[in-house]
VEXKOL-379608 format. One record per residue (C-alpha): residue number from 1; x, y, z; residue in three letters. Coordinates in steps of 0.1 Angstrom, whole numbers, plus 5000, padded with zeros to 4 digits. Layout:
{NUM,{X,Y,Z},"ALA"}
...
This chain:
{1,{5134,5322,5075},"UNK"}
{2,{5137,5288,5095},"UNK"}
{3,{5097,5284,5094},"UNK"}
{4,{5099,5289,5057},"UNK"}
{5,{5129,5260,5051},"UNK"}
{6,{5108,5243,5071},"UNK"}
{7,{5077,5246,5051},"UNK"}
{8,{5094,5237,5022},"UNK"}
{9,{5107,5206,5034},"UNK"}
{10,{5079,5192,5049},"UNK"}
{11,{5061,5200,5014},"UNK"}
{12,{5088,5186,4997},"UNK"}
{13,{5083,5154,5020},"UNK"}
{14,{5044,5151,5015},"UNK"}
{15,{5050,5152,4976},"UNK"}
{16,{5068,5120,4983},"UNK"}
{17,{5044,5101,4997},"UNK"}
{18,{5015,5078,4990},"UNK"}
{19,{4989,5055,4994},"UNK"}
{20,{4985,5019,4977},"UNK"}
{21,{4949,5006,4975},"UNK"}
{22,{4940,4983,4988},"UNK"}
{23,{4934,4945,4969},"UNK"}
{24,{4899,4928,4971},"UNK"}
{25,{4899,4894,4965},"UNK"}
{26,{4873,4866,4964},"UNK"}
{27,{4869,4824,4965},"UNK"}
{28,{4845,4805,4947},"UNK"}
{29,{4826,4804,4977},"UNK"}
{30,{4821,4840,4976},"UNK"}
{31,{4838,4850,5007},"UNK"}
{32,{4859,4882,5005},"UNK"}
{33,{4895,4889,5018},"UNK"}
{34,{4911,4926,5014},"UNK"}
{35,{4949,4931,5014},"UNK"}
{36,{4951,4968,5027},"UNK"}
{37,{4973,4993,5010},"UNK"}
{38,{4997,5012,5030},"UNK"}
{39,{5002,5053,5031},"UNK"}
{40,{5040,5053,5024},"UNK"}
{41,{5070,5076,5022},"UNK"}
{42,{5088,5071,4992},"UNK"}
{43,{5127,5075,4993},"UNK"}
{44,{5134,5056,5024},"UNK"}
{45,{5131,5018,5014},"UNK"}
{46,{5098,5018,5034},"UNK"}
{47,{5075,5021,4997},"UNK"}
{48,{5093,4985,4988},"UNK"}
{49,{5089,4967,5021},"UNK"}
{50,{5051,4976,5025},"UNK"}
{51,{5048,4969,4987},"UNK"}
{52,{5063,4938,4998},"UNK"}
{53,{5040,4929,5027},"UNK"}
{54,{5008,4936,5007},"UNK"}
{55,{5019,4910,4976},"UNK"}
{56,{5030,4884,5002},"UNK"}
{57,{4994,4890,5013},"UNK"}
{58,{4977,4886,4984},"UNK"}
{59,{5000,4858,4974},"UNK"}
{60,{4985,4839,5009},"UNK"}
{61,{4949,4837,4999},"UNK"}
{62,{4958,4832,4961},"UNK"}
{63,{4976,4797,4977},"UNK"}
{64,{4942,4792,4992},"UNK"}
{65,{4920,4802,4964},"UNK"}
{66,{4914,4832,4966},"UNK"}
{67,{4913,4853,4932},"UNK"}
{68,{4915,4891,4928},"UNK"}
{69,{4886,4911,4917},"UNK"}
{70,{4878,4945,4906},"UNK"}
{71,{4873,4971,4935},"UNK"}
């Protein structure tokens, strides 16, 4: 019975968690930058903070010059 609750939860915990992508972006002299996306586990605050780190990324090169393109 215990393996089964714990089955359940860790199913229960993998349905809860994710991955971002990751963002490609490029300047006008055609070199690249990638902000990596995260595998996160929603439900614990940790999905906003990584969120979070990735946008302050792409908000860096986009104050350099850097604009996002398709994947």
């Amino acid at each position: 019975m215990r393996g089964r609750l714990l089955l359940l939860w860790g199913a229960l915990f993998l349905a809860g968690c994710g991955m971002t992508p990751d963002i490609a972006l490029r300047n006008k002299a055609g070199q690249t930058a990638r902000c990596e996306g995260f595998f996160v586990a929603s439900g614990w605050g940790r999905s906003r903070v990584l969120s979070k780190l990735q946008r302050e990324c792409v908000d860096d090169y986009q104050r350099q010059g850097y604009e996002r393109v398709p994947e």
